[in-house]
GUFI-27855 format. One record per residue (C-alpha): residue in three letters; x, y, z. Coordinates in pm, whole numbers, plus 32768, in hexadecimal, padded with zeros to 4 digits. Example, Ala and Ser with C-alpha at 12.3 -4.5 7.8 and 13.67 -1.06 7.14 Angstrom:
<sites>
ALA84CE7E3E830C
SER85577F9682CA
</sites>
This chain:
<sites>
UNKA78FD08A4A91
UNKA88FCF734AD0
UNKA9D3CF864AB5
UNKAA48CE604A0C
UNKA90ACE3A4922
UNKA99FCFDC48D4
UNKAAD8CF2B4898
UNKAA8ACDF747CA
UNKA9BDCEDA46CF
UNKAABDCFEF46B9
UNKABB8CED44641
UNKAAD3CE474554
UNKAA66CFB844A6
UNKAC23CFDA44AE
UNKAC02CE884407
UNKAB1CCEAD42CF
UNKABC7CFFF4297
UNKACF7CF564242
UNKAC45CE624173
UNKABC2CF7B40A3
UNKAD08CFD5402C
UNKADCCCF4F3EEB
UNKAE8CCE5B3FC1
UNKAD51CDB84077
UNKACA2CD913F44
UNKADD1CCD33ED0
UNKADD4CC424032
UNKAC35CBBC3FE9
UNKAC71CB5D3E8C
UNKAD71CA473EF5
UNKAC9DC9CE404C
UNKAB62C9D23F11
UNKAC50C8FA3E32
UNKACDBC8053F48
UNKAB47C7D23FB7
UNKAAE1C79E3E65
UNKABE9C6843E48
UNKAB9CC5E43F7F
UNKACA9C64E4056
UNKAC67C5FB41D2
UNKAC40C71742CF
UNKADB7C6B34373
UNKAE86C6B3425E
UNKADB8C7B8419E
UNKAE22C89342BC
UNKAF89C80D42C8
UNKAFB9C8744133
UNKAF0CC9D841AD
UNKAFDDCA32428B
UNKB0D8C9EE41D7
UNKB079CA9A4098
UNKAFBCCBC0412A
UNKB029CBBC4281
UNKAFA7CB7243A8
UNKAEC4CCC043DF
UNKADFFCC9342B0
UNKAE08CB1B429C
UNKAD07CAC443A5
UNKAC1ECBC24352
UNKAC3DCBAE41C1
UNKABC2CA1D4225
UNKAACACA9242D2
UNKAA1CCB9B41EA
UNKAA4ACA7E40EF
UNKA985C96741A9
UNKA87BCA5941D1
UNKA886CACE4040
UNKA84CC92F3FDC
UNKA74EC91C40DC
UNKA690CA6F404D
UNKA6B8CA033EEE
UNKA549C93B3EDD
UNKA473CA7A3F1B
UNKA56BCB7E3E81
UNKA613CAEF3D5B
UNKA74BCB883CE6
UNKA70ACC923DC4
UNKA770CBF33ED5
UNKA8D9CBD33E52
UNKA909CD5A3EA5
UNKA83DCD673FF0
UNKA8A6CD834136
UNKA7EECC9B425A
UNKA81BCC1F43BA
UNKA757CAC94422
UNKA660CBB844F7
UNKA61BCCC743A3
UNKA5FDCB9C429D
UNKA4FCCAD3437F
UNKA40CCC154381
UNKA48FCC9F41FD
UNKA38ECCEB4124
UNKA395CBFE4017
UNKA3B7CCE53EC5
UNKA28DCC833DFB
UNKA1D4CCAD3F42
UNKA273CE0B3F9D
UNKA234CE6E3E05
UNKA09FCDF93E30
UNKA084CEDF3F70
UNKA12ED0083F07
UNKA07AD0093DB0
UNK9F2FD0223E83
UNK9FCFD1283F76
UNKA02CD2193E72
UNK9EF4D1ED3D92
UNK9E25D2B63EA1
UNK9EEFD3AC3DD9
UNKA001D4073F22
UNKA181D4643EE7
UNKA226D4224038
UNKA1F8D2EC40F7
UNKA2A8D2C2427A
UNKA335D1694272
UNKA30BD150440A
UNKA3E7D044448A
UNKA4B3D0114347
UNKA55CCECA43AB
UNKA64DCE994271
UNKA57DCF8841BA
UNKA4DECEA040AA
UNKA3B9CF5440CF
UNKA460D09540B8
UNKA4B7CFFA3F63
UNKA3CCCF963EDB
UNKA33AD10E3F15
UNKA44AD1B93E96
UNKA429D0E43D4A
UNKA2BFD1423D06
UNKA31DD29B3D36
UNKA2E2D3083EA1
UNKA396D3E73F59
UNKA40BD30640AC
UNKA440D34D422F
UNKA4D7D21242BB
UNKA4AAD221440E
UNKA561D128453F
UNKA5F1D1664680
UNKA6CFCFFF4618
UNKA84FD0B1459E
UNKA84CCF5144CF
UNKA6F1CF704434
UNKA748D0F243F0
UNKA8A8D096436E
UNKA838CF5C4275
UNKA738D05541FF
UNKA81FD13741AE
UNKA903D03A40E8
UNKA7D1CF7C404C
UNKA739D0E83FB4
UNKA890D11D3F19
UNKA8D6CFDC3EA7
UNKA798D0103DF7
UNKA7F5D1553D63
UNKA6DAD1D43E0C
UNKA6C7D3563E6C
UNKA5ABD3EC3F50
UNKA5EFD3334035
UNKA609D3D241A2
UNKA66FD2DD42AA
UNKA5DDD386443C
UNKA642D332459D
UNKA50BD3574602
UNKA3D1D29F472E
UNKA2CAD22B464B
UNKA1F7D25F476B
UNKA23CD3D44798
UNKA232D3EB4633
UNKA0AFD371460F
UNKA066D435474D
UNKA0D6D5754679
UNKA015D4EB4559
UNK9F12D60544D6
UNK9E51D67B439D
UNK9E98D51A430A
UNK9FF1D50F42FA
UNKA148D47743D4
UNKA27CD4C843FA
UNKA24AD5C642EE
UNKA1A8D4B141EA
UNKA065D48F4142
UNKA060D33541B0
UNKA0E3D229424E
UNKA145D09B427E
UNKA188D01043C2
UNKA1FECED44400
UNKA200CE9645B5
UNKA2FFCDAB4621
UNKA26FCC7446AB
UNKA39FCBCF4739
UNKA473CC2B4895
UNKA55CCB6E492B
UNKA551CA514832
UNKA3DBCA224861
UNKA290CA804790
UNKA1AFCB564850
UNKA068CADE47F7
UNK9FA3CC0548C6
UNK9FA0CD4747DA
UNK9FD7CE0A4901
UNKA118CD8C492A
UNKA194CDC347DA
UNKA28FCEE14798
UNKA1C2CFEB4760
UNKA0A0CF414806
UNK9F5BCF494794
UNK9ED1D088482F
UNK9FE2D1364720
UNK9F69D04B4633
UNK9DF5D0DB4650
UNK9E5AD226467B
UNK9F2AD23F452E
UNK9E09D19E445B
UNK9D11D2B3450F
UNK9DE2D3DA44AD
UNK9E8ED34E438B
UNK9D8BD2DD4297
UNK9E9AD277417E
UNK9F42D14C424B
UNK9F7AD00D4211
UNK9FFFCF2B436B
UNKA0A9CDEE4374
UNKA004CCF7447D
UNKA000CB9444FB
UNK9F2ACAB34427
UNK9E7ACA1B454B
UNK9DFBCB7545C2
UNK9CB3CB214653
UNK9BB6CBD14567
UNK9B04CCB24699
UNK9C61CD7546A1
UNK9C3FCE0B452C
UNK9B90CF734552
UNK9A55CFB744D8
UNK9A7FD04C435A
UNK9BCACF94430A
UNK9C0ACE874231
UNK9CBACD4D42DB
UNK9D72CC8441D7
UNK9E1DCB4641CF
UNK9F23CAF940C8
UNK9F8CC95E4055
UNKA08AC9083F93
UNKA105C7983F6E
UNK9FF1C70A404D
UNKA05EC7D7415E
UNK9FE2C95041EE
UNKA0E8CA0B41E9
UNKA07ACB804252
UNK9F3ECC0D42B6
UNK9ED9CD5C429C
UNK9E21CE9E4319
UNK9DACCF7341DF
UNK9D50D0E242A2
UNK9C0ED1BD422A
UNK9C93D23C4131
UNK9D17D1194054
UNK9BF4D02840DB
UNK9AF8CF9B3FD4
UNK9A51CE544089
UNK9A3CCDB841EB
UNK9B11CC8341C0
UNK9BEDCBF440A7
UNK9CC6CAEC405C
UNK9DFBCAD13F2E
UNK9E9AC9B43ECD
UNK9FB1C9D73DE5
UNKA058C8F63D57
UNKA18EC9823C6A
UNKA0F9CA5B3B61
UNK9FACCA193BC6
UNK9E86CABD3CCF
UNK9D67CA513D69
UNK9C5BCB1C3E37
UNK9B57CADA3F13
UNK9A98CBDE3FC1
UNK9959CC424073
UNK98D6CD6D40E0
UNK983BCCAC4225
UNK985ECB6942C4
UNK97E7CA7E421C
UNK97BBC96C4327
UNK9808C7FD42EF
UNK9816C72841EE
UNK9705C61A4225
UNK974CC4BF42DB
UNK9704C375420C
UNK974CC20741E1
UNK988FC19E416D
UNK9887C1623FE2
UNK9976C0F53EFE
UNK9A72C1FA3F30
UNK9B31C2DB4027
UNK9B83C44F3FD5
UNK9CBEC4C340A6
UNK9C98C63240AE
UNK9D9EC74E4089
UNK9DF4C7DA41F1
UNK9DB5C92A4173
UNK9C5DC8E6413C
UNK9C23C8554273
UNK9CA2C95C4347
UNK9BDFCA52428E
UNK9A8BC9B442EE
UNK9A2DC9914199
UNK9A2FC848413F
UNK98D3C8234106
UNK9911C8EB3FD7
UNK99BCC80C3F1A
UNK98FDC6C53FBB
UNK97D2C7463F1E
UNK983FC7623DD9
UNK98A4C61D3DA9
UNK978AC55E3E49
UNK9856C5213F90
UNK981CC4D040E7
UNK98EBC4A2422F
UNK992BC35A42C4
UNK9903C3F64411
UNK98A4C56244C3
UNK99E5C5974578
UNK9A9CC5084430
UNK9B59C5A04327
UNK9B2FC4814238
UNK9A07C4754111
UNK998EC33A4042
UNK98C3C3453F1B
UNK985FC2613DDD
UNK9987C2BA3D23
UNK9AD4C3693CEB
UNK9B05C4B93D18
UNK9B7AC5AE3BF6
UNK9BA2C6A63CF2
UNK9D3AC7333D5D
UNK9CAFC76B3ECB
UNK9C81C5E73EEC
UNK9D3CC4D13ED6
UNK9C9FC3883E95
UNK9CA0C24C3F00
UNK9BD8C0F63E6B
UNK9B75C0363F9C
UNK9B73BECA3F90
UNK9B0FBE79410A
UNK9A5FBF424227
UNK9AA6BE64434C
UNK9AABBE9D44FD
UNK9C09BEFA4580
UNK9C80BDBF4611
UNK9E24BD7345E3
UNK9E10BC1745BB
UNK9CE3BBF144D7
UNK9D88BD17440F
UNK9EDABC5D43CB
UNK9E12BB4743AA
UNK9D46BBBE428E
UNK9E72BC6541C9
UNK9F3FBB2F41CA
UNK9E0BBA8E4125
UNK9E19BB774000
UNK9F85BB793FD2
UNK9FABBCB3407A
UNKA10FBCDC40FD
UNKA170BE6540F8
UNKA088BF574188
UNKA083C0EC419A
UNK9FA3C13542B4
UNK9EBAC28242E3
UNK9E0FC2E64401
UNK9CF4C3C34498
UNK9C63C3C145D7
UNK9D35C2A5466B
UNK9E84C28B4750
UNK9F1DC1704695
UNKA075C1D9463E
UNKA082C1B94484
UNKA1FFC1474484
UNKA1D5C05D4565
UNKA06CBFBE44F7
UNKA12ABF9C43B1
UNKA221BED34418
UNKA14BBDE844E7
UNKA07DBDC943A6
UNKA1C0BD5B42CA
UNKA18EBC154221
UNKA23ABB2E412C
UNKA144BBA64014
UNKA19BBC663ED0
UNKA058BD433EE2
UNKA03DBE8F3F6D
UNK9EF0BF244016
UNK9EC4C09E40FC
UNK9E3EC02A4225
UNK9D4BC15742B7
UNK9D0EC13C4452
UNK9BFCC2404499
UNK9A9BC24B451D
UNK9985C206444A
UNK9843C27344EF
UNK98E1C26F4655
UNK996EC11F4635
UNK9AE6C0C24618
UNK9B2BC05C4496
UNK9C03BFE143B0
UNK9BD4C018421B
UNK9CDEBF774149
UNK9CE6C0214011
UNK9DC9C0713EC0
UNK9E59C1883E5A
UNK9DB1C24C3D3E
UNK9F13C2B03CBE
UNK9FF0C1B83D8B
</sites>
């Protein structure tokens, strides 16, 4: 263990303590209110300290930066939650947390083992559906904001364990974990600042991430989204989850909660999407270029099944090794975006600016696939004294370096 990291996490567990009692909460209501209004960090701090003092004024700041920053994925919620930076960046986000514990607790279990709680948003979100929880970190601060968020919550249930998730799967047996029916597990993929992109350096690594879904069929685990596909166990589902245009989880369903080989979910506030396949479905078929470019979701492209939805609208890909279709027409379809494209033209710079300042084009948003060109900078090299607009696409288009200029279906 070292010393000082000992040290620095004692203080902060001393830290939120004292924020959990009547005069911290006064303490983060005011460093809430002088946010709200705009204050800047120094003299926000300055008033603080002078209000609240200096021991709660620096860390009442801090818990409320992280609150405002929270308050996107959990609402009002977040207004009663505790974070640091390093817990918010891997939270749970609470519609998310909801959707996986509803499908946890459906294979009809009553204790789950939250194993590396984090802040314990997952622990949560389990406790609300009705679960009984083990929240499980060796982190003091993880176990400690836990602790705090669970109360805050006026959750009960709730057991909070210093315990190795590693020893704790090796001891796994009969189904069960650290005395649970089932289980979540969510490695950390960060150290020392970094991402680890090799599973086998994530904390657990990956041989306790194959060992818990073996002997723990009820599991659900949190991995990276660009998990290479041969990784994923033979029997579990691998899913990938979008919202906004972006992936933001994937996931390991074990044995006993899997139904299909692949999926993909897009959600999009009240609303879900699936796509699934019990096998792979291979590619989607390579074409011409038509009048129109479909942009699809990242979810469905890291789940391999693409194809899926390409074939039910008549689409094709530009290219094999790209993740852009065309077709006759717009698409109706949530995976894809769509584009109308008014020219399909070689990549060349100076033809390209060329060709926009002949159609009035002066402000560009530039996409790319399958090309090093920089976007921001392309884009500003393509700014012109013209009042049009146009997305400028850089890609490959049947193994040749291309440019389609298109408009915006919904600009």
């Amino acid at each position: 263990m070292d010393p000082d990291a000992d040290e620095q996490a004692a203080e902060t567990v001393r830290q939120l303590r004292a924020l959990a009692t009547p005069e911290g909460t006064a303490a983060l209501s005011r460093a809430a209110a002088l946010l709200a209004a705009g204050t800047d960090a120094v003299a926000a701090l300055t008033r603080l300290r002078a209000e609240v003092g200096a021991e709660l004024a620096g860390p009442a700041w801090g818990i409320a930066r992280q609150r405002d920053k929270a308050r996107p994925a959990f609402g009002s919620d977040a207004d009663r939650l505790f974070f640091t930076g390093d817990t918010l960046e891997q939270a749970a986000r609470a519609a998310l947390a909801d959707r996986r514990a509803g499908r946890l607790l459906a294979a009809g279990v009553g204790s789950v083992a939250d194993l590396g709680c984090a802040s314990g948003t997952d622990t949560i979100a389990l406790a609300r559906a009705g679960a009984r929880v083990v929240a499980v970190d060796r982190d003091p601060v993880a176990r400690e904001l836990t602790r705090l968020n669970a109360a805050t919550s006026g959750l009960t249930g709730v057991e909070v364990l210093d315990a190795d998730v590693v020893d704790l799967v090796a001891d796994a047996s009969g189904g069960r974990v650290a005395g649970c029916d089932a289980a979540v597990l969510d490695p950390a993929r960060r150290a020392g600042g970094r991402r680890q992109l090799d599973p086998d350096r994530w904390s657990p690594p990956w041989s306790t991430v194959t060992a818990l879904l073996d002997r723990v069929p009820v599991t659900v685990v949190k991995v990276a989204p660009g998990l290479d596909h041969d990784r994923v166990p033979g029997g579990i589902e691998a899913e990938w989850v979008s919202v906004g245009g972006s992936i933001v989880e994937a996931l390991l369903w074990g044995r006993g909660l899997s139904t299909t080989w692949r999926r993909a979910t897009l959600v999009r506030e009240d609303l879900c999407w699936e796509v699934s396949a019990d096998e792979d479905p291979g590619p989607a078929d390579v074409g011409p270029v038509r009048g129109w470019l479909h942009e699809p979701d990242p979810a469905l492209i890291r789940s391999g099944l693409m194809s899926l939805v390409a074939a039910q609208g008549g689409a094709t890909l530009v290219d094999p090794t790209i993740a852009y279709l065309t077709s006759d027409g717009p698409s109706g379809s949530p995976w894809l975006r769509s584009y109308r494209i008014t020219d399909v033209l070689p990549f060349n710079l100076k033809k390209l600016r060329a060709h926009l300042r002949t159609r009035g084009v002066g402000r560009v948003v530039v996409k790319k696939r399958g090309s090093p060109i920089e976007p921001e900078a392309l884009a500003r090299q393509l700014r012109g004294p013209g009042s049009d607009s146009a997305v400028v696409v850089v890609t490959r288009v049947a193994g040749a370096p291309t440019v389609l200029v298109c408009e915006p279906l919904n600009p």
